[in-house]
N, C-alpha and C positions, 0 to 999 in steps of 0.2 A: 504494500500500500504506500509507503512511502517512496521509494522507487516514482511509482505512479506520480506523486503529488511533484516528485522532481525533475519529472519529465515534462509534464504541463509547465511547469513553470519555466524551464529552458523551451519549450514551445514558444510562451507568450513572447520572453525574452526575443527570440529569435524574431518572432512576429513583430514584434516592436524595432525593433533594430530594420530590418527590411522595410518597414510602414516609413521608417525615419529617410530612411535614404532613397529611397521613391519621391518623399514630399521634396527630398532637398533639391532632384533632381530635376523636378517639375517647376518648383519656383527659380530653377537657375535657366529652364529654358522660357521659363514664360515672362523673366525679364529680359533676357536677348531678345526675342520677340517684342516684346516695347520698347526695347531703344530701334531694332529695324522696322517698327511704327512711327517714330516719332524720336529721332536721333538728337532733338534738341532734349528731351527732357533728363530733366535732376534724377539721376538715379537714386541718389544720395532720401531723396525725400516720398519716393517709392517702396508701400509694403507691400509684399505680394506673400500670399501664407496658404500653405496650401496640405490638405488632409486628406491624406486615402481612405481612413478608416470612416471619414463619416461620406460615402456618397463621393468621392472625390471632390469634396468640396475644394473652391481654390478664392480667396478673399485677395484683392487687391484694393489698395488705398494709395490716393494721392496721384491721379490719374485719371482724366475725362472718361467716358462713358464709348465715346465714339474712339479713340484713340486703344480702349480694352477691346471695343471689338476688333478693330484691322490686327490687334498682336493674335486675339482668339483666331482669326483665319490662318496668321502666319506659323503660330503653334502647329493648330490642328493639323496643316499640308506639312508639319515635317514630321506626323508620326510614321 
């Protein structure tokens, strides 16, 4: 049983660790994507946060409306 309870937990671990580096990887391209939308803008003042686990959710702040969607095309077309 404990065996058991050590195995789920190096599971979640593992889960967790892989969920982390998917998000990272997703908000490293979905800001190149914003600068090749809009090469003037502050990266500096750009969040972009992004979560596998829930839905893939992906939150960006500091950044127009219309400027999120042209990087969403430029995203989507290099998966």
């Amino acid at each position: 049983m404990n065996n058991n309870k050590k195995e789920i937990e190096l599971a979640n671990e593992l889960t967790h660790n892989v969920n982390d580096a998917l998000n990272r990887k997703i908000e490293e391209r979905f800001r190149a994507a914003l600068f090749l939308a809009d090469p003037s803008l502050n990266m500096d003042t750009v969040i972009v946060i992004s979560n596998v686990e829930n839905d893939n959710e992906l939150t960006v702040d500091g950044v127009d409306d219309d400027t999120i969607d042209k990087a969403m095309v430029i995203f989507e077309a290099e998966q």
